[in-house]
C-alpha positions as CSV (number, residue, x, y, z in Angstrom):
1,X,-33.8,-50.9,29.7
2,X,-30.8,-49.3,28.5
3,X,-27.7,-51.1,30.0
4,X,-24.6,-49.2,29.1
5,X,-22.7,-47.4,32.1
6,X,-23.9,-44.3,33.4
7,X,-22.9,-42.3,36.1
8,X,-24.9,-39.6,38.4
9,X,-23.5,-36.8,40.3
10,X,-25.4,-34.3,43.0
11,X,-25.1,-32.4,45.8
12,X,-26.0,-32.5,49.1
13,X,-29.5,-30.9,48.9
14,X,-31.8,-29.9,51.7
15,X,-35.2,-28.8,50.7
16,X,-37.9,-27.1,52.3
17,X,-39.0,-23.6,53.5
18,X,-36.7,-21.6,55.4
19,X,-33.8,-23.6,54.3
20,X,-31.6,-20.6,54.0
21,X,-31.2,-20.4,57.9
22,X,-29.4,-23.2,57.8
23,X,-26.5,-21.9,56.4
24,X,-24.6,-21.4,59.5
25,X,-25.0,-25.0,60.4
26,X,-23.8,-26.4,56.8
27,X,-20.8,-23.5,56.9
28,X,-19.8,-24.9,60.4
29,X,-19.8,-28.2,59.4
30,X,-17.7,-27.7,56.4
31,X,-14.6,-26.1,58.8
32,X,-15.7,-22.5,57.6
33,X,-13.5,-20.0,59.1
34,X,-14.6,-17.2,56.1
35,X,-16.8,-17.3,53.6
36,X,-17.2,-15.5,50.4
37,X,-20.5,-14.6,49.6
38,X,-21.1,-14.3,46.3
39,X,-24.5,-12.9,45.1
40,X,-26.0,-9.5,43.4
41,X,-26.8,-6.1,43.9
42,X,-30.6,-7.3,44.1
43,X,-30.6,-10.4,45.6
44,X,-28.3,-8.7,48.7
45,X,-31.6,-5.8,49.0
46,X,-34.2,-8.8,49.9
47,X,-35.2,-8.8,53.3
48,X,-34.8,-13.0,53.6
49,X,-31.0,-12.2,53.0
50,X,-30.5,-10.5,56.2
51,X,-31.6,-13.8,57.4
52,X,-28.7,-15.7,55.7
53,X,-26.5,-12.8,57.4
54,X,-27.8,-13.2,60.9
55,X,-27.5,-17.4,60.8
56,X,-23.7,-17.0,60.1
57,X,-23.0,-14.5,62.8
58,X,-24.9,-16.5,65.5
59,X,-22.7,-19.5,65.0
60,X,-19.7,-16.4,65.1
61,X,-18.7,-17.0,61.1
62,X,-17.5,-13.7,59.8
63,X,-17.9,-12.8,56.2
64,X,-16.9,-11.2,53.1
65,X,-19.5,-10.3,50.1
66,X,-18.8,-10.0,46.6
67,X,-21.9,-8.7,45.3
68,X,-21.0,-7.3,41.5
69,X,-22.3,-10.1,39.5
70,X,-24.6,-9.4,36.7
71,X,-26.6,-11.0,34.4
72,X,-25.1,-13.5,31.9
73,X,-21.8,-13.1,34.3
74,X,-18.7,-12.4,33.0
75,X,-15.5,-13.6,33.0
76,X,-13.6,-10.3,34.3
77,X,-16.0,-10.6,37.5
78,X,-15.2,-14.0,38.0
79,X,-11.2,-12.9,38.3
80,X,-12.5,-9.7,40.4
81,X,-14.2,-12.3,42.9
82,X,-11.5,-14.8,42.7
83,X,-8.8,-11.8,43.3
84,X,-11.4,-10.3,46.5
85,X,-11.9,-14.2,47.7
86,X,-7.9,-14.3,48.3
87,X,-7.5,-11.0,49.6
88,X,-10.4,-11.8,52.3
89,X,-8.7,-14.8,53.2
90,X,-11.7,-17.0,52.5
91,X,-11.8,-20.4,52.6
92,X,-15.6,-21.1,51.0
93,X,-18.2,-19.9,48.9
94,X,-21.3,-19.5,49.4
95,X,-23.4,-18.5,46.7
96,X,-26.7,-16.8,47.4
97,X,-28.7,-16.2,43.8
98,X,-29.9,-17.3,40.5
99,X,-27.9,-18.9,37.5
100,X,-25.9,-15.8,37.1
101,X,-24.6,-16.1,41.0
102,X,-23.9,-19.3,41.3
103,X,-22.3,-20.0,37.8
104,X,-19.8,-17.0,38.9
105,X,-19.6,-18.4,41.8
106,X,-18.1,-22.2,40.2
107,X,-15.8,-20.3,38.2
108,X,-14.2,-18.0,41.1
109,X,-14.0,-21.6,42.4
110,X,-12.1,-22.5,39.2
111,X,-9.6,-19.8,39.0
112,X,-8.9,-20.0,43.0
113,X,-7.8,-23.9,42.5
114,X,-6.5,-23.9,39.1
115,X,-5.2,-20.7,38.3
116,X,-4.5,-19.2,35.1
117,X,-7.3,-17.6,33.0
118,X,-10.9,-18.9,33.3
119,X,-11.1,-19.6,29.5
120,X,-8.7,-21.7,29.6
121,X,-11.3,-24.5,31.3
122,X,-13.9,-24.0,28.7
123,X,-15.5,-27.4,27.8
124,X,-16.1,-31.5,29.0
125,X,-13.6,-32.3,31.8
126,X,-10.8,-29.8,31.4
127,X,-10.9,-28.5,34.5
128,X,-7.7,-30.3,36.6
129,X,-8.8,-29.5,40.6
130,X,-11.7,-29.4,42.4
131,X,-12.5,-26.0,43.8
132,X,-13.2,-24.7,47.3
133,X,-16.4,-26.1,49.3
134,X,-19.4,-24.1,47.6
135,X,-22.9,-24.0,49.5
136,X,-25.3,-22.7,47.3
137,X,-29.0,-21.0,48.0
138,X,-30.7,-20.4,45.1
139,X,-33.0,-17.9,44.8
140,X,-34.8,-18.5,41.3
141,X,-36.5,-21.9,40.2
142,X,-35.0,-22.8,37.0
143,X,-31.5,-22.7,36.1
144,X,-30.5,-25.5,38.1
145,X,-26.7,-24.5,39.0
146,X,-26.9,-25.8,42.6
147,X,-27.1,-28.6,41.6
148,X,-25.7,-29.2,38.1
149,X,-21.9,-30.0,37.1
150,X,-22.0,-26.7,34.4
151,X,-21.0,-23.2,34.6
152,X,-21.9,-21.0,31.8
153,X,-19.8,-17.5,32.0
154,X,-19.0,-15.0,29.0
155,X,-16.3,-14.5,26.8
156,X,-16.0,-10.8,27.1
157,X,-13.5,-10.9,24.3
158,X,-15.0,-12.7,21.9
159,X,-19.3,-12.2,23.1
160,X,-20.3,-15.4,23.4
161,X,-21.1,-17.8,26.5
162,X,-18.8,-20.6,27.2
163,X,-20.0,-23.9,28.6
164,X,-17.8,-25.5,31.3
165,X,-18.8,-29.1,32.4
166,X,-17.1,-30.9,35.0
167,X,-18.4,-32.8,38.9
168,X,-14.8,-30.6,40.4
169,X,-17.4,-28.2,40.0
170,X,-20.8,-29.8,41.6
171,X,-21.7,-27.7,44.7
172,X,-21.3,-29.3,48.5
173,X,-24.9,-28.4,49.7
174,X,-27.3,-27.3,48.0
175,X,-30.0,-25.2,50.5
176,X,-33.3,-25.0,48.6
177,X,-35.9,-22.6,50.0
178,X,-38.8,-22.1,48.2
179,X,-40.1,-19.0,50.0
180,X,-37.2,-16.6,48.4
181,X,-38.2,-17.2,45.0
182,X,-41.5,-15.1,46.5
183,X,-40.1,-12.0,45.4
184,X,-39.3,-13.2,42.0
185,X,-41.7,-10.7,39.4
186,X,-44.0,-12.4,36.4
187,X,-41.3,-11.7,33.9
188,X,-38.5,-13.9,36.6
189,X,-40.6,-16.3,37.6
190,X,-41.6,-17.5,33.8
191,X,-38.3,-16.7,32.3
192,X,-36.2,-19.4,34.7
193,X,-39.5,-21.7,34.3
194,X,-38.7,-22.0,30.8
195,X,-35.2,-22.5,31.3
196,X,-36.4,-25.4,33.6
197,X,-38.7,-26.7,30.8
198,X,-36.0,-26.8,28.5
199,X,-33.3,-28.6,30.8
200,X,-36.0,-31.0,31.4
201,X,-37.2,-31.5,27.3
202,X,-33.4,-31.8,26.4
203,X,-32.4,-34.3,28.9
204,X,-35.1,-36.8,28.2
205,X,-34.4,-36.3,24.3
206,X,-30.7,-36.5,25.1
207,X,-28.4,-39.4,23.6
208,X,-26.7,-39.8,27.1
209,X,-30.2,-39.8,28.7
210,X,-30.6,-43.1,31.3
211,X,-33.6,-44.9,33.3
212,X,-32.6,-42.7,36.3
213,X,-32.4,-38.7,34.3
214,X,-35.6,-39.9,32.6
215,X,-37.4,-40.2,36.2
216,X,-36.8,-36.6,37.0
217,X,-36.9,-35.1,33.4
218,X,-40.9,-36.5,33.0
219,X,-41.6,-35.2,36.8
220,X,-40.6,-31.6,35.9
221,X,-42.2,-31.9,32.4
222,X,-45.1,-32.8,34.6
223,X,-45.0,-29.9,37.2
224,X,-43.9,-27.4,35.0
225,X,-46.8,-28.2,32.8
226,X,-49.6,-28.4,35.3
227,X,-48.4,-25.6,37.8
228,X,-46.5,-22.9,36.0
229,X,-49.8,-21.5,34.0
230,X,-50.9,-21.6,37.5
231,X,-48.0,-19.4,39.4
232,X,-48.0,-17.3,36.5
233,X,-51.5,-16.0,37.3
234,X,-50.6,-16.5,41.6
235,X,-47.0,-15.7,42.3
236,X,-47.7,-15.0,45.7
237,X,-48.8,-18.5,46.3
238,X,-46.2,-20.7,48.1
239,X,-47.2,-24.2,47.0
240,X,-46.4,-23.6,43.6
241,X,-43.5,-21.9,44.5
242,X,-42.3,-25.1,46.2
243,X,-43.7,-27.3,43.3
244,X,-42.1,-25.1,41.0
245,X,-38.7,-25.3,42.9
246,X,-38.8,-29.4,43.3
247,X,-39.5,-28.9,39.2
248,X,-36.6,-27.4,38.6
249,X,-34.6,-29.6,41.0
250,X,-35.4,-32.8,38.9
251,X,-34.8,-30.8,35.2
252,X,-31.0,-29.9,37.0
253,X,-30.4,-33.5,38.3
254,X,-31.7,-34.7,34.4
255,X,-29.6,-32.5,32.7
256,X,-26.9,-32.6,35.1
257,X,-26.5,-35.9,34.3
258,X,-27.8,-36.1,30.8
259,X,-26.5,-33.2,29.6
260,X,-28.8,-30.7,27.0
261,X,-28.8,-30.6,23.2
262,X,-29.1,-27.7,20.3
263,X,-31.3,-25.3,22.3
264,X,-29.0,-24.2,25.0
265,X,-26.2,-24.8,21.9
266,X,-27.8,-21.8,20.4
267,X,-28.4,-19.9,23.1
268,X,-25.3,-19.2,24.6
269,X,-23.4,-17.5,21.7
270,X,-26.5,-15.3,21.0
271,X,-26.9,-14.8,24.7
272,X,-23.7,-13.9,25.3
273,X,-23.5,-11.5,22.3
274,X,-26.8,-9.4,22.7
275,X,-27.0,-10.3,26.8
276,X,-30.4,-11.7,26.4
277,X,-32.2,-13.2,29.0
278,X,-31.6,-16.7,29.1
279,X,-34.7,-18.3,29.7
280,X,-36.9,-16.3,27.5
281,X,-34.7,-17.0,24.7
282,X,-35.1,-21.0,25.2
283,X,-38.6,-20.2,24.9
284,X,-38.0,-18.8,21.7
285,X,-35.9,-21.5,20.3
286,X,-37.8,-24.5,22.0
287,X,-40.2,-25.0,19.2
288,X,-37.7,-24.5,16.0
289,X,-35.2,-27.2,17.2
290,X,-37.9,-29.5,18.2
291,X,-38.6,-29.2,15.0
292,X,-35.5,-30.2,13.7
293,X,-34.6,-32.7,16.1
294,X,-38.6,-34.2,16.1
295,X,-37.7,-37.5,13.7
296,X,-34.4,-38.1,15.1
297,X,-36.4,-38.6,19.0
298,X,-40.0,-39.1,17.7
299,X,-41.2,-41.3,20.5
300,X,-39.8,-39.3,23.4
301,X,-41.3,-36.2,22.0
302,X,-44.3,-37.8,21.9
303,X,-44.3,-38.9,24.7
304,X,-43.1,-35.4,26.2
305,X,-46.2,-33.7,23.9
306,X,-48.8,-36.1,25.8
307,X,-47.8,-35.3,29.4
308,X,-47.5,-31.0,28.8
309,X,-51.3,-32.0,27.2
310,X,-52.9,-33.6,29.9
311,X,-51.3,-32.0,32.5
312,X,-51.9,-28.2,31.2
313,X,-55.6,-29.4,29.4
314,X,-54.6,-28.7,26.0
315,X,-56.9,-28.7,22.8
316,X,-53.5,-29.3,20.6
317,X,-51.8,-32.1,19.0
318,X,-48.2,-32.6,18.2
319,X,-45.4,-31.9,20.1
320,X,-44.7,-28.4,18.1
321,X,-48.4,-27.1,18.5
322,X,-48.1,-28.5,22.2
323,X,-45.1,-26.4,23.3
324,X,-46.3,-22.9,21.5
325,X,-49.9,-23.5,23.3
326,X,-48.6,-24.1,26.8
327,X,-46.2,-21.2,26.4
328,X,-48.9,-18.6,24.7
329,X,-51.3,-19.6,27.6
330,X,-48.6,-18.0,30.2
331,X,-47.5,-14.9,28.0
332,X,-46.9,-14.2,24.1
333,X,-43.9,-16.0,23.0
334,X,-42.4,-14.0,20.7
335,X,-39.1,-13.6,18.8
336,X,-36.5,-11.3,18.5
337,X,-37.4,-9.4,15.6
338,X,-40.1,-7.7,17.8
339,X,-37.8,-6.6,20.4
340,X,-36.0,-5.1,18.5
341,X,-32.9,-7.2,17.6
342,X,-31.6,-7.8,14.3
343,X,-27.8,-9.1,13.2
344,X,-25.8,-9.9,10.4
345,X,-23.5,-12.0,12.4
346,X,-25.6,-15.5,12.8
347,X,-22.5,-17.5,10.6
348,X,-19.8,-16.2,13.2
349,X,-22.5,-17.4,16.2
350,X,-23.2,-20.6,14.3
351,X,-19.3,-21.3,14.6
352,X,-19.6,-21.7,18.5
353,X,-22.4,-23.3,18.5
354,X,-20.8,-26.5,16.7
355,X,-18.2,-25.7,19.5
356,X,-20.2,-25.9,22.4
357,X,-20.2,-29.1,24.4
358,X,-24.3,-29.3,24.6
359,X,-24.3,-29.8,21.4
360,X,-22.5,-33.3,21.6
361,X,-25.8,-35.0,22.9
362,X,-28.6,-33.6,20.6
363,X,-30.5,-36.3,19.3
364,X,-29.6,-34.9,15.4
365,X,-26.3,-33.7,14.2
366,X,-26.2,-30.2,13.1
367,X,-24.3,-28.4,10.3
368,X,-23.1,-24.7,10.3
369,X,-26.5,-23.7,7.6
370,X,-28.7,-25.6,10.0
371,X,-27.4,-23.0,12.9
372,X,-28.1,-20.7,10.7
373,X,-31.8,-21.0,9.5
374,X,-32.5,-22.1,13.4
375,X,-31.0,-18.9,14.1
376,X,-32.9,-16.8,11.4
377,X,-36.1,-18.0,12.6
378,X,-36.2,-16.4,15.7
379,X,-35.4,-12.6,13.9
């Protein structure tokens, strides 16, 4: 057993259909007198949001919505929210959404408590004050915001994602309702269930992994394995939408905790540049830094390459074979090349990828010309 100190942060977190109506209990009981809602332009046309609506206003909590984030979220919408949060009069957040939302949402949070500019706060513990109270209700299964201590916004500036890690920015309450994700398409619904795969690889594999991440990184490894294939083919199917959701609610208290390594290293400076879909592009990269990283954490891969086999009934062997078999099963995995992507600029990438705090607990150190041929193998 590893002995050395460790420390583990969460939320609140209430689980369990129909969650999202208790938002106007949680907002009372946090002294809301106005909440922003932060959320998207597609997420606010659901029909469950109405029902997020309707459980503020019968406990008489009036409202204000910021609804312009996008994907990969930027840092001028950030300072739009923080600017409409003020001017509202607020004195929460709630963020109703996927990754996108609710990393927008921590760094409106940012910028309301600390000022200034939000790249100023980019990286391990720079950020001074904790921000407002933030509920969260997250609508995908798989990036694990509403419950993590990160925040990944772009650099509009320079195109590339910056990581912020901190517990001033762990959510109060996190309200997880499986039954929303219901209206998440194919496409969705695998792309954040990589993304939860990944969290979940990385953090057992991790150098600051402990007894406690390694519990909930195997049990997603495990559910994401055995039901995923499953969803993919069912998405109307509310047990593995729940099963799904608890998944990715152990891979975000794991990495959380744990931190990640080289994958999500690479893909937030390529992310950011080309606004790729996040979790489609850890699919991509999963296998190459596995690679790399394989004889640095042998034993954990292993062990990692045994459950996805058993669990998803795999002929393969090896953790590399493992990983593109489960994937292929679900859809093709392919790389960027065939969608149509090409670059000249993977050495200016590579430079914030050694920059990126992810990075810091990869089993193996990487150099600039390892970025790059990890880089060139998914064009």
């Amino acid at each position: 057993m590893n002995l050395e100190l460790r420390k583990f942060v969460a939320p609140e977190i209430i689980f369990g259909v129909e969650a999202r109506k208790l938002i106007g209990q949680y907002a009372s009981n946090l002294g809301t007198e106005k909440p922003l809602i932060v959320t998207g332009k597609i997420v606010r046309q659901q029909k469950w949001f109405i029902d997020i609506i309707q459980a503020l206003e019968e406990v008489g909590i009036a409202y204000e919505i910021f609804d312009a984030v996008t994907i990969n979220p930027k840092d001028h919408e950030c300072h739009l929210g923080a600017k409409i949060y003020e001017a509202s009069e607020c004195n929460i957040i709630i963020a109703v959404g996927g990754g996108s939302v609710i990393d927008c949402a921590k760094a409106i949070g940012i910028l309301l408590a600390n000022g200034g500019h939000v790249t100023e706060y980019e990286g391990v513990d720079k950020i001074p004050f904790p921000i407002p109270p933030l509920i969260c209700i997250p609508t995908t299964a798989g990036s694990s915001a509403d419950v993590s201590q990160f925040s990944i916004i772009t650099d509009t500036d320079n195109m590339y994602k910056m990581a912020f890690a901190s517990k001033m920015i762990v959510p109060d309450i996190s309200l997880i309702d499986p039954e929303v994700t219901l209206t998440c398409d194919f496409d969705l619904t695998v792309d954040v269930g990589l993304d939860a795969l990944s969290h979940a690889i990385e953090a057992y594999v991790s150098n600051a992994s402990s007894t406690i991440t390694d519990l909930h990184a195997l049990y997603a490894i495990e559910k994401i394995a055995e039901f995923l294939p499953l969803l993919a083919k069912n998405l109307d199917n509310l047990e593995y939408r729940a099963i799904i959701m608890q998944a990715c609610l152990d891979a975000g208290l794991a990495f959380s905790n744990a931190s990640l390594g080289l994958i999500h290293a690479l893909a937030h400076p390529i992310g950011g540049r080309y606004d790729l879909v996040h979790g489609a592009l850890n699919g991509m990269l999963l296998e190459h830094v596995i690679a790399f990283n394989y004889e640095s954490a042998k034993d954990r891969y292993d062990r990692i390459a045994q459950v996805i086999k058993e669990k998803s009934r795999l002929q393969s062997t090896g953790i590399i074979d493992v990983v593109n078999e489960f994937i292929e099963q679900i859809r093709p995995n392919t790389g960027l090349a065939s969608l149509g992507y090409n670059t000249d600029e993977l050495e200016d990438l590579a430079q914030y990828v050694l920059k990126d705090p992810c990075i810091a607990t990869n089993p193996r150190q990487a150099s600039i010309e390892d970025v790059v041929i990890l880089y060139e193998k998914i064009f």
